[in-house]
N, CA and C of each residue as an Amber inpcrd file, in Angstrom:
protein
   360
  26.3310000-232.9520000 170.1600000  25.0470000-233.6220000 170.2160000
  24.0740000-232.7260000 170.9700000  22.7610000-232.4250000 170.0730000
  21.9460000-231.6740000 171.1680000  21.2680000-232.2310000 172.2900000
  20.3400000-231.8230000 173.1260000  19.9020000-232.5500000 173.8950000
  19.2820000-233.2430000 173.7540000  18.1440000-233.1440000 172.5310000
  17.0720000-234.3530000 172.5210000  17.9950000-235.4820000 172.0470000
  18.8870000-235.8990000 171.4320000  19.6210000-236.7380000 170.9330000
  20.1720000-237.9060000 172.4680000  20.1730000-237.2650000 173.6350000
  20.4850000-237.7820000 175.0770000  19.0880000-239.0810000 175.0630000
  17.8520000-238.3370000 174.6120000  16.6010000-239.0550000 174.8250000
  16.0990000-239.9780000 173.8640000  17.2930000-240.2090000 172.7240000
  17.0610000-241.1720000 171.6480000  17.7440000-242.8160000 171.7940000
  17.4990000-243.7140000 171.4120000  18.5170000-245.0100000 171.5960000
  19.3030000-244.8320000 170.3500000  20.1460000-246.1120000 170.1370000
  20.4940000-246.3680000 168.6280000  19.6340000-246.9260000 167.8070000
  18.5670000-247.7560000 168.1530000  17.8200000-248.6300000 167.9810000
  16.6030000-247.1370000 167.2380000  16.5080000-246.5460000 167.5930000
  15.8240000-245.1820000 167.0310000  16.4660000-244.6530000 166.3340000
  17.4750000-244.3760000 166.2500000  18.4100000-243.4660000 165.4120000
  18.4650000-244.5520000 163.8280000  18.8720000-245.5750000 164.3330000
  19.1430000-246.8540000 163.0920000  17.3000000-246.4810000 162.7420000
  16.6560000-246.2700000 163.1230000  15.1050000-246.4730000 161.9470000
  14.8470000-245.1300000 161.5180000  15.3310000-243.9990000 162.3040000
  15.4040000-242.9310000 161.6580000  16.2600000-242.4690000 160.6680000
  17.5880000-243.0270000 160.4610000  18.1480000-243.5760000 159.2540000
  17.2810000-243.5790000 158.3530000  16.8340000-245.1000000 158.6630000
  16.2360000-246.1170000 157.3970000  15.4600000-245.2730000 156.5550000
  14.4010000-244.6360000 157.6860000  13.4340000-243.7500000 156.7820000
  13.7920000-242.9050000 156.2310000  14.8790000-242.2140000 156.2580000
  15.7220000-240.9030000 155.4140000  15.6440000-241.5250000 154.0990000
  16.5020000-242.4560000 154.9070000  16.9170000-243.3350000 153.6370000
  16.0200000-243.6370000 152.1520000  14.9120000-244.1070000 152.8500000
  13.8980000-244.3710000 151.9750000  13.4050000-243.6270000 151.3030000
  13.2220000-242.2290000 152.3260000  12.1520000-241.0010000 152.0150000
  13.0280000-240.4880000 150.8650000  14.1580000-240.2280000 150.7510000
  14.7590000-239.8220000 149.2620000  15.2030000-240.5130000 148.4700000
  15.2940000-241.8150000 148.6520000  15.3380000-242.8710000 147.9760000
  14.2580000-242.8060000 146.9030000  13.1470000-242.4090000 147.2840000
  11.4880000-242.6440000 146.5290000  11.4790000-241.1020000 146.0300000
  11.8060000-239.9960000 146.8090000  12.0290000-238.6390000 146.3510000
  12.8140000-238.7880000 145.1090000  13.4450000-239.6170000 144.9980000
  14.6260000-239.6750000 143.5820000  14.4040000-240.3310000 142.6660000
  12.8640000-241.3420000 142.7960000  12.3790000-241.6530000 141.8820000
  12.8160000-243.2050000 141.8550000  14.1560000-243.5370000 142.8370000
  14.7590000-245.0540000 142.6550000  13.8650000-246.1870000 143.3740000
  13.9480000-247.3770000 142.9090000  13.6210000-248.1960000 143.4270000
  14.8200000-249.1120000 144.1100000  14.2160000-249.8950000 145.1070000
  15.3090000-250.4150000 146.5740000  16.3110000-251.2470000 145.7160000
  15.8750000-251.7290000 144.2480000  17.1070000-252.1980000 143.1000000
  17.9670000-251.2950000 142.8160000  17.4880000-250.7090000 142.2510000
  17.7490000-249.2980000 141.7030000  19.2410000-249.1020000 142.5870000
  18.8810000-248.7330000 143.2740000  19.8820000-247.9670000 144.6120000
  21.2570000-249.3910000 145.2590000  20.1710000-250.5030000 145.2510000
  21.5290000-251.7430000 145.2300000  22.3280000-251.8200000 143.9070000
  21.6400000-251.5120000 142.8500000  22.6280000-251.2640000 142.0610000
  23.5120000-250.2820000 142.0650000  23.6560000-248.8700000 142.5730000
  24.0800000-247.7320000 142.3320000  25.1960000-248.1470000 143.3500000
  24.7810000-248.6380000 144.7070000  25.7970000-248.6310000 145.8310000
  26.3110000-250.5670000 146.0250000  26.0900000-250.9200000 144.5930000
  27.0540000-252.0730000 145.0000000  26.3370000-253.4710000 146.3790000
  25.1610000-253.0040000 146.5470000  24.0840000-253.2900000 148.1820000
  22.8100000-254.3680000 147.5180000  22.9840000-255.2950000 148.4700000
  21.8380000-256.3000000 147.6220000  20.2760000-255.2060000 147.8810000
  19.4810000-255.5680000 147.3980000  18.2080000-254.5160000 147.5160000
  17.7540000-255.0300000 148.4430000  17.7290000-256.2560000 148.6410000
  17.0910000-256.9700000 150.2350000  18.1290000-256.5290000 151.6510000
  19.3130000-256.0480000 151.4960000  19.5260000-255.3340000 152.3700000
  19.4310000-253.6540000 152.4620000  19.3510000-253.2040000 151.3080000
  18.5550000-252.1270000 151.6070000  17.1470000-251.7340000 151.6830000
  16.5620000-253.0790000 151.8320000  15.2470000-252.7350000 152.2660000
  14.9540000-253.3570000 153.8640000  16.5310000-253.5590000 154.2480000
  16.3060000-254.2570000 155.8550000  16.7330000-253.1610000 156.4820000
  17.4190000-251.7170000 155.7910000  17.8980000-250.5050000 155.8360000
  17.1240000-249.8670000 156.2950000  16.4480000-249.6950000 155.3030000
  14.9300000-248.8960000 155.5320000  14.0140000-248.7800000 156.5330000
  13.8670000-250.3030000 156.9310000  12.8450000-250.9240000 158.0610000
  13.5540000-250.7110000 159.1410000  14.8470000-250.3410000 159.4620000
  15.5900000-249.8950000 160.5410000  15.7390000-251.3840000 161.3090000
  15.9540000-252.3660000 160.7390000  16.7000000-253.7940000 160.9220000
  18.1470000-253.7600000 160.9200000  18.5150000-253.2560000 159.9180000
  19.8740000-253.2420000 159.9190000  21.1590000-252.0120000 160.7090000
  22.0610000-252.2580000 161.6120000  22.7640000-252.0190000 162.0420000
  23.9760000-250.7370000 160.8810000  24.0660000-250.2050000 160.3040000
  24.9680000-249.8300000 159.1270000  26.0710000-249.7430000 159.0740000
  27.4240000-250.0280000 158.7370000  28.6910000-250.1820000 158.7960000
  29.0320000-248.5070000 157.8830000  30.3770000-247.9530000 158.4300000
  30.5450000-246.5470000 157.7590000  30.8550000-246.8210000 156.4400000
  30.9940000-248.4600000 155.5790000  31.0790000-248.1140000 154.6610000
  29.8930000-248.5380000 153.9480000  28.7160000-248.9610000 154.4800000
  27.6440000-249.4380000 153.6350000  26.8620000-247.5930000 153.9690000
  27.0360000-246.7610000 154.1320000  26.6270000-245.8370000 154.6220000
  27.1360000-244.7840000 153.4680000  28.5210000-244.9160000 153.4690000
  28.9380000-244.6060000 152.6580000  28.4320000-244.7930000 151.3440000
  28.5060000-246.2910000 150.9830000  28.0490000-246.4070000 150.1190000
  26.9270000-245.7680000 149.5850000  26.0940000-246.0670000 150.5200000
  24.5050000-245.4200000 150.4150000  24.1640000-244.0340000 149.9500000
  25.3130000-243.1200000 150.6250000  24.9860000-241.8690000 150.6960000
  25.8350000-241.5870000 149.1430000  26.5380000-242.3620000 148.5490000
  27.0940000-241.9170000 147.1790000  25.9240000-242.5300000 146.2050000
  24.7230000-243.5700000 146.7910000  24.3970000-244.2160000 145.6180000
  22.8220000-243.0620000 145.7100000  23.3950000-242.6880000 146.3960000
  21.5770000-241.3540000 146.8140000  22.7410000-239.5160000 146.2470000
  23.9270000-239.4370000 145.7610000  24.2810000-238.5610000 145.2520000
  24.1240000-237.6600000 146.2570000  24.6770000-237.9160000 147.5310000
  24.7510000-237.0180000 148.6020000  25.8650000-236.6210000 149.4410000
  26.4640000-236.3250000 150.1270000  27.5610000-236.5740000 151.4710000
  26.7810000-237.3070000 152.4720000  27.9330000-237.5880000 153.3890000
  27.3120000-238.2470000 154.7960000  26.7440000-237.3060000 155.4660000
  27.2490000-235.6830000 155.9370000  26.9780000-234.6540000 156.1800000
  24.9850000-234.6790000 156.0120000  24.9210000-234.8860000 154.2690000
  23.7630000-234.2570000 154.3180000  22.3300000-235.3810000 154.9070000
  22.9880000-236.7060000 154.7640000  22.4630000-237.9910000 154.5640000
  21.9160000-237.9640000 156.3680000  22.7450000-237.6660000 157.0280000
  22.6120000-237.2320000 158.7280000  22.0800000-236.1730000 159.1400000
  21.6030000-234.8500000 158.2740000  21.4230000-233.6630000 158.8450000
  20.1910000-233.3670000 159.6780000  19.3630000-234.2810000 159.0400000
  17.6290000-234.1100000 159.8240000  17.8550000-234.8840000 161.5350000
  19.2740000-235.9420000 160.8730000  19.1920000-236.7430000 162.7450000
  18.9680000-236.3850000 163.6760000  20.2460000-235.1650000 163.8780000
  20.2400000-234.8890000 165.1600000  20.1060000-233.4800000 164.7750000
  19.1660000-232.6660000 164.7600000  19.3010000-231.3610000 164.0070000
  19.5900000-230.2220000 165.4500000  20.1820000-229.2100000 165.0750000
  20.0280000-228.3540000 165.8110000  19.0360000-227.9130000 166.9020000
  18.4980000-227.5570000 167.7260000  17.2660000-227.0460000 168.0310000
  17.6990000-225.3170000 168.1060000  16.6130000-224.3380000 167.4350000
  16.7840000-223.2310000 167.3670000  15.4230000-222.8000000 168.0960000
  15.4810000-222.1320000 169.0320000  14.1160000-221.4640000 168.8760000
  13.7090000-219.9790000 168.5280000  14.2630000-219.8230000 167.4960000
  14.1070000-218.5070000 166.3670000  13.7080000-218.5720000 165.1810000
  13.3270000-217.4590000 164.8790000  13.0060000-217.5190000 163.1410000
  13.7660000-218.1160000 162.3450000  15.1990000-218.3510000 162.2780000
  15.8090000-219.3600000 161.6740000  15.9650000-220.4970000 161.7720000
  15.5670000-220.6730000 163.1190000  14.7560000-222.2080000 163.6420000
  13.6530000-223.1990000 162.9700000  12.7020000-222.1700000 163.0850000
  11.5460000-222.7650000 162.2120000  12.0590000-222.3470000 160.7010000
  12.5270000-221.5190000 160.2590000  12.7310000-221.8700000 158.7700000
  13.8920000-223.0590000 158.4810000  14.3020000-223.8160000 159.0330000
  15.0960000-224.6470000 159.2240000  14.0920000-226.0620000 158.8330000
  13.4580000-226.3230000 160.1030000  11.9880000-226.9330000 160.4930000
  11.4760000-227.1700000 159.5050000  10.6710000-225.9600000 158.6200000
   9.9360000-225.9350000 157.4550000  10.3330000-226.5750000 155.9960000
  11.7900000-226.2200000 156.1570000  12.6800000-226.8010000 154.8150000
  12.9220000-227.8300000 155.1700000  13.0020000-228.4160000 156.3310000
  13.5120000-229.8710000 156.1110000  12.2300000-230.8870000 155.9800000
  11.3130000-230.1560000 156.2380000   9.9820000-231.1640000 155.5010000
   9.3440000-231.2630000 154.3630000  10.4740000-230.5640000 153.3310000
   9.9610000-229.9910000 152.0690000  10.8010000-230.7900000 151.5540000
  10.4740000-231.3990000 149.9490000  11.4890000-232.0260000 149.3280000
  12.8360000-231.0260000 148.5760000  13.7770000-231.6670000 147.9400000
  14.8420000-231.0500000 148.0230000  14.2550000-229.8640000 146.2450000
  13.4750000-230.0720000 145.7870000  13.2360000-229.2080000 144.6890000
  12.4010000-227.4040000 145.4970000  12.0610000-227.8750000 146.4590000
  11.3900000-226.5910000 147.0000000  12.5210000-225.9530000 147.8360000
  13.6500000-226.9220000 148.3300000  14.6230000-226.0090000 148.3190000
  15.2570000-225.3820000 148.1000000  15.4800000-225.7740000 146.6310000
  15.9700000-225.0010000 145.3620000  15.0190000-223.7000000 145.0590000
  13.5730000-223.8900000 144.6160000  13.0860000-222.8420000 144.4080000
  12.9020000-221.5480000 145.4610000  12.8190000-222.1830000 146.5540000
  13.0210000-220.7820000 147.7960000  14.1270000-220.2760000 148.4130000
  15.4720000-221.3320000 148.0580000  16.9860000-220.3850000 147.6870000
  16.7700000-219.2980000 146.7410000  16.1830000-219.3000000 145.3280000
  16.3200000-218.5640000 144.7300000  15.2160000-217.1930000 145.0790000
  14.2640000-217.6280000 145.6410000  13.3240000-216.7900000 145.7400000
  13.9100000-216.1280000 146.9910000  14.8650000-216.4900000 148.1190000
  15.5910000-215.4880000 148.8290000  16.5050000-214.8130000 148.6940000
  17.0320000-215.1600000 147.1750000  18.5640000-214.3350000 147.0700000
  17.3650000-213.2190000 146.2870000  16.3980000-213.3530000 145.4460000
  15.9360000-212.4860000 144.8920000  15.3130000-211.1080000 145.9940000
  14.7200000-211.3210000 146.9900000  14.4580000-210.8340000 147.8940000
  15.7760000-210.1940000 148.9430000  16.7600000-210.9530000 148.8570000
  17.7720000-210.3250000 149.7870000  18.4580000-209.1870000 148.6820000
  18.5540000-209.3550000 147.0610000  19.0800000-208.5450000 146.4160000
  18.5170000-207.4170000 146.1080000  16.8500000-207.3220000 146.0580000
  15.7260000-206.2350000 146.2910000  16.1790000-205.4060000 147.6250000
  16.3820000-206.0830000 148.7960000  16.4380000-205.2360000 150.0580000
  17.8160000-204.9810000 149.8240000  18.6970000-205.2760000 149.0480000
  19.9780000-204.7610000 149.2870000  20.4340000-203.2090000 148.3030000
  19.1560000-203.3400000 147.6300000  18.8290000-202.0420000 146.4470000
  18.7420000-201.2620000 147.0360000  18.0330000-200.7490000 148.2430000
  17.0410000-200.0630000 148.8180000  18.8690000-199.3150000 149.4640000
């Protein structure tokens, strides 16, 4: 756990959830049905998810993170993130405020660039 994570409650962490939750929830185009259908979850509790009301059990979490086509790994990664204070820090920073299609396109645009400097 890093340090800022010492200065968070659960009660924060559970709404910082929710909003993950949501934020690619809507990134994916699903609606709060949508996604109770996928994970088996009434939509009125995943929209008590969202609002950071609800408490989450590891398997409604579970659930969640299979009905969003993710791991738990990735579903948690913005939580408690690393703190870097280096250039791989902020490019860290930068990508995680980008949706997941610009991550794709600037993977590729760095292997293209790392395979140019590897010419040389």
């Amino acid at each position: 756990m890093n340090q800022s994570a010492k200065h968070v409650s659960l009660t924060d962490i559970v709404k910082l959830l929710g909003e993950r939750i949501r934020n690619i929830r809507k990134e994916m185009g699903l609606s709060q049905e949508k996604l109770g259908e996928l994970t088996g979850l009434h939509e009125k509790y995943i929209g008590q998810v969202e609002r950071g009301e609800k408490n989450l059990s590891i398997d409604s979490l579970y659930k969640i993170s299979n009905g969003l086509n993710m791991s738990l790994e990735e579903l948690f990664r913005s939580l408690d993130p690393i703190i870097r204070e280096d250039d791989f820090g902020e490019l860290l920073e930068l990508l995680n405020k980008r949706p997941k299609t610009d991550h794709t396109m600037i993977l590729k645009v760095a292997k293209v660039i790392l395979e140019q400097r590897g010419n040389k």
